[in-house]
Structure formats: structure tokens, C-alpha cells
C-alpha positions in Angstrom: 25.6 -117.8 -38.2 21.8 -119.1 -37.1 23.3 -121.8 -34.4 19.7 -122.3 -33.0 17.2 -124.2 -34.7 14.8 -122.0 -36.7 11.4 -123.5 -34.9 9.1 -120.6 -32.6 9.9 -122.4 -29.7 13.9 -120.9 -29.6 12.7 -117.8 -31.2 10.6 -117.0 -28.8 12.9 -118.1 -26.2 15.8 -115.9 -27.5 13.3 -113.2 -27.9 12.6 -113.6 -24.4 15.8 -113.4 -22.6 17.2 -110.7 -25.3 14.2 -108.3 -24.2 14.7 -109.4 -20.5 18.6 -108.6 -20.9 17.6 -105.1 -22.2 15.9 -104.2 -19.4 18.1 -105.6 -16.7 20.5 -102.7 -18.8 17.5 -100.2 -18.8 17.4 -100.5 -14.4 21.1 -99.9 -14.8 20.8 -96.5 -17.2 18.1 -95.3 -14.9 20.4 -95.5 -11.8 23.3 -94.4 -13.4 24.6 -91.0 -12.4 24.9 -87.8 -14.7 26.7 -84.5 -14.4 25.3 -82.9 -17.5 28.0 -80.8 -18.9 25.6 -78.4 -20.7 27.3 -78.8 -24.3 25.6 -77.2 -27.2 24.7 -79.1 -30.6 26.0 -78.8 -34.0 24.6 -79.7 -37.5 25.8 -83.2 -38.6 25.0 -82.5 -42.6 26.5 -78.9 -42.2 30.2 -80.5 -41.2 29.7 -83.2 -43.4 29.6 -80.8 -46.3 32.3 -78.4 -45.0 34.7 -81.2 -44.5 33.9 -82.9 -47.9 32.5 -85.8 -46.6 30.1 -87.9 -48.3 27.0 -89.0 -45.9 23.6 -89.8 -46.2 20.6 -88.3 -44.1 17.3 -90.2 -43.8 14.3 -88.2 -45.6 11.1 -90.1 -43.3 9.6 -88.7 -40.7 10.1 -90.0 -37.6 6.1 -90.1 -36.3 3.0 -88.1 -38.6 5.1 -84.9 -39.5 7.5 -84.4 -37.5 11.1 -84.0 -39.3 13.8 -85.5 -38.2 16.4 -83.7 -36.5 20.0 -84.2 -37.6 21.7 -82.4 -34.4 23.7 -83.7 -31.7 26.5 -82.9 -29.3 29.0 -80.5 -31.1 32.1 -82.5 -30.0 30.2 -85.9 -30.9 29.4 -84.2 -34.8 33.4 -83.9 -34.9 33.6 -87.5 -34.2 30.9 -88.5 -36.6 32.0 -86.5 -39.5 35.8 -88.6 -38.5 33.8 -91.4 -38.8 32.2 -90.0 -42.2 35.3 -89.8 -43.7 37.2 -93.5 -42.7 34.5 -95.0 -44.1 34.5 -93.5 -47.7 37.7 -94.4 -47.6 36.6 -97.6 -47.2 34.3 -97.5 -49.9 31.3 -97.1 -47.6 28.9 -94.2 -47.4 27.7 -93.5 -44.0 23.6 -92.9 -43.6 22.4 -91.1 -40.4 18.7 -92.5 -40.1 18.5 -90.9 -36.6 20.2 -88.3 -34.0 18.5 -86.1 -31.4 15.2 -86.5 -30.6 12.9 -84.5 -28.0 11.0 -85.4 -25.4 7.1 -84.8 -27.5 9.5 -86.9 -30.7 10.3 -89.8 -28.8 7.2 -89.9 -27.2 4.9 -89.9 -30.7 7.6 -92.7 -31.9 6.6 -94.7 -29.3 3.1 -94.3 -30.4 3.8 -94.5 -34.0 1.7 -97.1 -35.0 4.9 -99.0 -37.7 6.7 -98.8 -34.5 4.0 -99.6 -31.9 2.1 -102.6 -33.9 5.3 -104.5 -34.7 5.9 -104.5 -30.9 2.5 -105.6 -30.1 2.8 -108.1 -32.5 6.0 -109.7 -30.8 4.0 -109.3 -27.5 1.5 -111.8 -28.3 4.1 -114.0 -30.3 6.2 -114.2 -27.3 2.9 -115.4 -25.4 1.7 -118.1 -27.5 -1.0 -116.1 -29.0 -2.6 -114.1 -26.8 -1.8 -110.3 -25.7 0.1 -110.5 -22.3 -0.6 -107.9 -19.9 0.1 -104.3 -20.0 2.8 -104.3 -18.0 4.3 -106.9 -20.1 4.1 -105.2 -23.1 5.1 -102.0 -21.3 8.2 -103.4 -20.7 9.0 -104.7 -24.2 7.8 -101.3 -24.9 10.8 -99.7 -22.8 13.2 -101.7 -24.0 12.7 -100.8 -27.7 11.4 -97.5 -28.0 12.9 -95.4 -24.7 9.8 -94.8 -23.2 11.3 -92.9 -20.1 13.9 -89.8 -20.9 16.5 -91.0 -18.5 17.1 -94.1 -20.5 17.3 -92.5 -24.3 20.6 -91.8 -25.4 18.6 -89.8 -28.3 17.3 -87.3 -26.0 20.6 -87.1 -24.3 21.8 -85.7 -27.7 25.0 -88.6 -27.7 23.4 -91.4 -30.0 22.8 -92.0 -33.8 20.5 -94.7 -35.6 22.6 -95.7 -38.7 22.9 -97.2 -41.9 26.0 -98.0 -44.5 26.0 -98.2 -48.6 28.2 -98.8 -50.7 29.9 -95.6 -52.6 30.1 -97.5 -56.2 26.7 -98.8 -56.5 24.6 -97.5 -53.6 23.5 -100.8 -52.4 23.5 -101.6 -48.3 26.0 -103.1 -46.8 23.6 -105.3 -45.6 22.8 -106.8 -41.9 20.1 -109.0 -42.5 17.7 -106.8 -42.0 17.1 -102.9 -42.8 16.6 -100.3 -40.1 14.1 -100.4 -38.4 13.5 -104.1 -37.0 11.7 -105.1 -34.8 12.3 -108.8 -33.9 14.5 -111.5 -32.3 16.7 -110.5 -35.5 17.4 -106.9 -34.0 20.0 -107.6 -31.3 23.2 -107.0 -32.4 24.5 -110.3 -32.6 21.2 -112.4 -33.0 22.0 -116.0 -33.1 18.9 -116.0 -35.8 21.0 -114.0 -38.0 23.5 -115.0 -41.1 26.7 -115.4 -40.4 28.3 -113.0 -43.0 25.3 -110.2 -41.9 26.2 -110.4 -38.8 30.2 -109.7 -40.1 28.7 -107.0 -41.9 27.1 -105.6 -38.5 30.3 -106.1 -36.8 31.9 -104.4 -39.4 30.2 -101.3 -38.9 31.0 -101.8 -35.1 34.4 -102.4 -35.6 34.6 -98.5 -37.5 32.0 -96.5 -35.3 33.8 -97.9 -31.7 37.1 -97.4 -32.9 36.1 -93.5 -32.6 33.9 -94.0 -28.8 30.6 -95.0 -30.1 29.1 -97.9 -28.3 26.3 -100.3 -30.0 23.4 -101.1 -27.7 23.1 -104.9 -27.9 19.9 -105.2 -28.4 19.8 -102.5 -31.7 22.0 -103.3 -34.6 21.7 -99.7 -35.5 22.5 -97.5 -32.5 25.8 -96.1 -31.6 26.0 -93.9 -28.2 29.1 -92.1 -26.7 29.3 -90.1 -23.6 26.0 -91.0 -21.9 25.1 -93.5 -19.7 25.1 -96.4 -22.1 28.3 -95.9 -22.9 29.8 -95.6 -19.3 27.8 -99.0 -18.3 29.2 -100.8 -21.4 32.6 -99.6 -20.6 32.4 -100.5 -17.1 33.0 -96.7 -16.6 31.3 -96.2 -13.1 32.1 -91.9 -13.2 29.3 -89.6 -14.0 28.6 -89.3 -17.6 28.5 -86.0 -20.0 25.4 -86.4 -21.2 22.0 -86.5 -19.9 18.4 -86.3 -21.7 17.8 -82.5 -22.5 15.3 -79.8 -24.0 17.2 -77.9 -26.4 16.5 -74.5 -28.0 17.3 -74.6 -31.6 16.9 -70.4 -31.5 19.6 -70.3 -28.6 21.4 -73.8 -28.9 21.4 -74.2 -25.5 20.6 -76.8 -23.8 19.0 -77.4 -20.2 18.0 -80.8 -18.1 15.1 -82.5 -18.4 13.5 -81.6 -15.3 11.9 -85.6 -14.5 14.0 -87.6 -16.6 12.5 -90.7 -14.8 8.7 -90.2 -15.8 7.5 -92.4 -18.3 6.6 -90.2 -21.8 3.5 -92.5 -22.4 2.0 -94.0 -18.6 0.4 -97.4 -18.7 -3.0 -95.7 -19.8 -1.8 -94.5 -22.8 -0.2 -97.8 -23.5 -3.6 -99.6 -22.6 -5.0 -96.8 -25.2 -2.4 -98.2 -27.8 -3.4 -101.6 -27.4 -6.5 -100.9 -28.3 -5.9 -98.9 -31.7 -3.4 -101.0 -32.5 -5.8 -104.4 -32.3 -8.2 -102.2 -34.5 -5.9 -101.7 -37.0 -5.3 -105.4 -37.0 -8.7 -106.6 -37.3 -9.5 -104.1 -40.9 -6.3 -105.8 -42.4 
């Protein structure tokens, strides 16, 4: 349902106060407290098979050549493979785009120039034109790509990027738009969006909270349970589970990130970015 008019003006006003929203929820993860519990990870497309479910796993690669890695919390797999399984029933076919990340992963995604760019882009959008300062685009930059461990779920092992087919035909249950957006379209509910995408989205919702996984508002795809998204959108004020971790996929175990709070890519890099990523505008 697109209640506001289509014009830039309320585009980039929504835009605005969605990416402003995010990041009054971003001061909020980074204060939140965690008592990581230490759990071990487990194999989402090895319990999919064993329990007969029918899932889908995302063959990209999530920045140059690095694979992505279909782990996350062992309990958490249990829930998903659940989750798996209501919605063939359904008729749907559950696609895991994205689960754990690391710290050097999430921190070449930022960087990854798809990724990167179309944030850029929306930077200089949002100011009429011309590229706002770094810290500006830092911030956008936080908001949509985790740039500090403390804040993404991914790295806390507790969060999956998804996508939903049908089972007959193999077309998308569609939500307007296909993972991975990156515009005023993204947020959950975006007022920019159709009204019977947005069901669709809330659909989806409907079937991944009904088992603990939260959405982040401002992602349509990304579900989170355990952490410290979840607590704060449950108005759950205990310590969460789950905190950003290195894991050894030799041991499976799993030990705190020793700063969670330092950004993965400082404002030099992002200066850096800038740069390359103008360059790569101007030869187009």
C-alpha cells in the first residue's frame, strides 16, 4: 500500500527518518548487555536433509571469494529446520541467503562494492545531489551493513537473511523487491511498497516469529532470535544469549569477540571507499 506520494521529496524524507530510526536502534544494541552462553553451531543444510526438509541455500559469494557460511547457533538450526518444514507445508520453500558471518566477512561486505555503491548512491540522493560528509555516510553505512561487531546479529551466530519460493513452480513469493535492496523500499513495512508485497513480507513474518525470530525493521529479509535485537524488540531488558563471536569451524567452539565495539572499517577506510566507489561511477 504506497500511502505517500511517489515524488523524491517523501522518498527522501522517509528514507531519512527510516535510516535515522535504525540507528537510534543501533545506540540501543551497542548498550545492550550480553552474557554470551558460549553455544556451539550446527549445519543448517545438514538438518535440513536429515529431517527431510526441503530448503534452499544461496550459491553467491558474499564479497570476492569468500563462501558463504550456512552455520549458526545449534539450538537456532533446530528452530529453523521447524520453520523449514511449516512452510512446505504451506506450499513455500524456504531459501537461506545468509547466516553466520565473521568478523574479516562482514567487514569485506561492507566494502563490497554492489553493497557499498548502492549505499553511496542513496547518500548523495538523500542530499540533493551531492555526497554528504563521511560521517554521514558512515552512519547510513552502520545502519545497513553492521559496520561495528556488537551490533550484527550475523556475527553473533542468531540471524538469517532469507528468501521464500513457491514449491510448485519455483517462483518467489515476492516482496517487491529481491534480496538484497538497498533503498527506502527495504524497511519492512515501506510505505513505498505494494500493498499485497508487503502482505507477502508479513507473511513470511507471520511464519518465522511464530518460532522466536524477530525481523529488523529496517531489512525485509533478516530474522534474529536470542541476541540483542531480539531482546530490544521484545522489550526484554535481561542479558541476551548471544553475542558477536570468532568461531573455530575445526573445534566448533566459539569465544567472544574481544572489542565488539570497534568499528570493522574506521572512517579512513570509508573515506577510501568513497573514493573507489566515485571511480567506478565516473567509467560507467
Amino acid at each position: 500500500m504506497i500511502t505517500a506520494t511517489n515524488d523524491d521529496t517523501a522518498r527522501r524524507a522517509y528514507w531519512t527518518e527510516q535510516m535515522e530510526l535504525g540507528f537510534a536502534m543501533v545506540e540501543k544494541l551497542i548498550s545492550f548487555p550480553v552474557a554470551e552462553c558460549g553455544e556451539r553451531f550446527a549445519c543448517m543444510r545438514s538438518a535440513a536433509a536429515s529431517e527431510n526438509v526441503e530448503m534452499l541455500f544461496s550459491t553467491s559469494k558474499i564479497a570476492g571469494n569468500m563462501d558463504r557460511v550456512f552455520f549458526m547457533r545449534e539450538s537456532l538450526v533446530r528452530d529453523v529446520v521447524t520453520i523449514g518444514r511449516v512452510m512446505n507445508k504451506r506450499g513455500w520453500i524456504l531459501k537461506i541467503e545468509d547466516a553466520f558471518r565473521s568478523l574479516a566477512m562482514q567487514g569485506q561486505l561492507v566494502r563490497k562494492p554492489q553493497v557499498f555503491d548502492a549505499i553511496l548512491k542513496k547518500c548523495i540522493w538523500e542530499n540533493g545531489g551531492k555526497i554528504p560528509p563521511v560521517e554521514i555516510i558512515s552512519r547510513r553505512v552502520i545502519v545497513m551493513t553492521a559496520n561495528i561487531p556488537k551490533i550484527g546479529t550475523h556475527m553473533s551466530g542468531s540471524a538469517i537473511d532469507v528468501s521464500v519460493f513457491h514449491r510448485d513452480d519455483g517462483r518467489e513469493v515476492w516482496r517487491g523487491n529481491s534480496y538484497l535492496e538497498m533503498s527506502e523500499r527495504t524497511p519492512m513495512r515501506s510505505r513505498f511498497v505494494e500493498s499485497e508485497h508487503i502482505a507477502n513480507r508479513l507473511a513470511i513474518t507471520e511464519v518465522m516469529e511464530s518460532h522466536g525470530f524477530m525481523h529488523f525493521p529496517f531489512e525485509f529479509w533478516h530474522f534474529n532470535k536470542g541476541d540483542a535485537g531480539d531482546h530490544i524488540l521484545n522489550h526484554n531488558a535481561a542479558p541476551c544469549r548471544y553475542g558477536p563471536v570468532n568461531w573455530n569451524p575445526v573445534t566448533n567452539e566459539v569465544t567472544p569477540v574481544a572489542d565488539p565495539l570497534s568499528p570493522l572499517n574506521p572512517l579512513p577506510v570509508i573515506e577510501s571507499e568513497i573514493a573507489a566507489a566515485m571511480l567506478r561511477a565516473e567509467s560507467q
